[in-house]
SEGUNU-869775 format. One line per 8 residues: for each residue x, y, z negated of C-alpha. Coordinates in Angstrom, 1 decimal, padded with zeros to 4 digits. Example, Ala and Ser with C-alpha at 12.3 -4.5 7.8 and 13.67 -1.06 7.14 Angstrom:
# SEGUNU-869775
012.3:-004.5:-007.8  013.7:-001.1:-007.1
***
This chain:
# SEGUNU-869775
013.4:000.4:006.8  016.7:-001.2:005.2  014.7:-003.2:002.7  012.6:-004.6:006.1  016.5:-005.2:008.1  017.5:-007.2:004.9  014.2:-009.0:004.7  013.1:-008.0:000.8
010.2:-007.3:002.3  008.9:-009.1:005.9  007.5:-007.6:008.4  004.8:-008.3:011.1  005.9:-010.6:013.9  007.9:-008.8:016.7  008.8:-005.8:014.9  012.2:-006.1:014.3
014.8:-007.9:016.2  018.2:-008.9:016.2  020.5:-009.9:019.3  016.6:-010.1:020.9  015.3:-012.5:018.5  012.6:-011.4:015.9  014.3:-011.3:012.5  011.7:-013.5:011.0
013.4:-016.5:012.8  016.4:-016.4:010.9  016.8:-017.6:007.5  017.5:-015.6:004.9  020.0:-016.4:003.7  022.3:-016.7:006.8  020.9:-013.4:008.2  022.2:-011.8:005.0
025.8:-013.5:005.0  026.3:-011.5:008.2  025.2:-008.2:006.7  026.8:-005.8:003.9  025.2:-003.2:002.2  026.8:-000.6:000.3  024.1:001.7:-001.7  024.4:004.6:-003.4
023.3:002.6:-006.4  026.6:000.7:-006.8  026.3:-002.6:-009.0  029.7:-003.9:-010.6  030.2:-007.2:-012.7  031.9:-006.9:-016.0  034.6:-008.5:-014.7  038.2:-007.2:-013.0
038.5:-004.4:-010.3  040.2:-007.7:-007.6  036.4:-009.5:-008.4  034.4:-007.1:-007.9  035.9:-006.5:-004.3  036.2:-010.3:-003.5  033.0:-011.1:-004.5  030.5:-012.4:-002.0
033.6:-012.7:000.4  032.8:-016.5:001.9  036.6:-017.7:001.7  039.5:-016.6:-000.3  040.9:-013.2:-000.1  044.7:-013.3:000.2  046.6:-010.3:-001.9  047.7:-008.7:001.6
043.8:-008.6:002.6  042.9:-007.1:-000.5  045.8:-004.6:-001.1  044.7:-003.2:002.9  040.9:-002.9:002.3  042.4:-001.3:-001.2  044.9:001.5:000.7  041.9:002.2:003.5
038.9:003.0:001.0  041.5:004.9:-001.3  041.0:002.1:-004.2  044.8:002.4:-004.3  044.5:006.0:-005.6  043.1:005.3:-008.7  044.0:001.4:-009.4  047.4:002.3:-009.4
047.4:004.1:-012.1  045.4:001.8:-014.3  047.7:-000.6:-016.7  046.5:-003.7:-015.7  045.7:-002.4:-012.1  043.6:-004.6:-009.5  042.9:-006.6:-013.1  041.7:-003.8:-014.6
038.2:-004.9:-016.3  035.6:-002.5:-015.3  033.1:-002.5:-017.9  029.5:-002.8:-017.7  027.9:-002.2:-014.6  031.2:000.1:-013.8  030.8:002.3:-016.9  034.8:002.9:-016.9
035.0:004.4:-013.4  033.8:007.2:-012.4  030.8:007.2:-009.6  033.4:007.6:-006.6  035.8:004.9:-007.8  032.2:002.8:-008.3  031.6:003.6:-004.6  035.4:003.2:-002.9
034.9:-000.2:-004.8  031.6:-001.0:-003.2  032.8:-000.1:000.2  035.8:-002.1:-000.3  033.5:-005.1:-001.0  031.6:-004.5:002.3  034.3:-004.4:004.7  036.4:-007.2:003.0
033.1:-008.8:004.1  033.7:-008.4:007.1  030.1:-008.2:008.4  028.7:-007.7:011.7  026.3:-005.3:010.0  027.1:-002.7:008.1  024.6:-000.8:006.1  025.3:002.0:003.8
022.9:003.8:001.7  023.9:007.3:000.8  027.2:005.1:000.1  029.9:007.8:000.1  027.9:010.9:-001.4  029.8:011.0:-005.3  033.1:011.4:-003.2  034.8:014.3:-002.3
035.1:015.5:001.6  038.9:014.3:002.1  038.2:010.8:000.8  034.6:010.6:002.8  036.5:011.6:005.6  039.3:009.0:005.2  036.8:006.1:004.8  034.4:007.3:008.0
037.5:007.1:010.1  038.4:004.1:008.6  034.8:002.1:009.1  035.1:004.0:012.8  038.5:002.3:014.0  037.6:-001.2:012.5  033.5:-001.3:014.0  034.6:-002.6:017.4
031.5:-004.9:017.9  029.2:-004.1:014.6  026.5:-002.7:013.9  026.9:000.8:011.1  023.6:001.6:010.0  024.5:004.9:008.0  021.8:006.8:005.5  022.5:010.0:004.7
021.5:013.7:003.7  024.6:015.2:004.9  025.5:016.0:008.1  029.4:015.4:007.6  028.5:012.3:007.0  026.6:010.8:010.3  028.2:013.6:012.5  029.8:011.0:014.8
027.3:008.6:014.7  026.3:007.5:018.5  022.5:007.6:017.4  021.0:009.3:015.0  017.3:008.3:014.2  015.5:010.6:011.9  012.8:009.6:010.1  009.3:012.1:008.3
007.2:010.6:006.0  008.6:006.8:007.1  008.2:007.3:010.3  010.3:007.7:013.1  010.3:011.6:014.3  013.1:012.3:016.1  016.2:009.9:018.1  019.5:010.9:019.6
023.1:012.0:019.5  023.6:015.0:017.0  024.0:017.4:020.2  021.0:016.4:021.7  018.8:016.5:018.2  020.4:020.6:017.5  019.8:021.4:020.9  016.5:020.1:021.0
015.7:022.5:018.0  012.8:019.9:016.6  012.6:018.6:012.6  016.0:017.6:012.6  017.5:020.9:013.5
***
């Protein structure tokens, strides 16, 4: 479904649309400058902690901009106690962080972004409840207008979400809030 929203694959005519208009008509390349997606899969540059976060940003980041993105998805908590912090190199693919700090990076890349979708992929699941927490409420408060498109196995995870769309064997079984899913007592439950 995500690979079909960021057209890596298209889709037959009038299957999916966006603001009412079928997602074939946009190009490509403009459709995906107003998306982010943050996968479980995160894919850092050999390159410093500050350019992995500003990269794909279409303008330059000023330090204040990336210091908040860095205190909200908890990059702080870690960077700060690097020598060289925000120009930390982080190795190949990431290989000096740990999967969490990988992901708070990822997710720090997204919302600097600033996109009007948001798509995350199983994005927060190698960090721990507090920080998951901290970064839901986070992406919650700042959403106003977008669009959060949230994947996950665990329920902590997409237990505010206002929709919840459950899919069996790539197809869509079950939609609604979380209440009405449990106390409809189908495959979801």
């Amino acid at each position: 479904l995500v690979s079909l929203l960021l057209r890596f694959y298209d889709c037959p005519p009038e299957t999916i649309f966006l603001n009412g208009r079928d997602i074939r008509d946009y190009d490509i390349t403009s459709l995906r400058k107003r998306m982010a997606f943050v996968s479980q899969e995160v894919l850092l540059f050999n390159d410093t902690i500050r350019q992995n976060i500003v990269y794909g940003a279409s303008d330059e980041v000023p330090e204040t901009r990336l210091r908040y993105f860095g205190d909200k998805v908890r990059v702080d908590d870690f960077v700060g106690k690097l020598p060289h912090q925000y120009d930390t190199i982080v190795g190949e693919r990431g290989g000096r962080l740990s999967g969490g700090e990988r992901q708070r990076l990822s997710i720090a890349r997204a919302l600097i972004k600033d996109p009007e979708i948001l798509i995350m992929d199983e994005a927060t699941s190698a960090l721990d409840s507090a920080t998951e927490s901290r970064i839901h409420e986070f992406i919650l408060e700042t959403a106003g207008e977008k669009t959060v498109i949230v994947i996950a196995h665990r329920l902590s995870t997409i237990r505010q979400a206002d929709q919840i769309v459950y899919l069996e064997k790539g197809r869509v079984a079950e939609i609604g809030t979380l209440a009405e899913l449990l106390a409809k007592k189908g495959l979801f439950f």
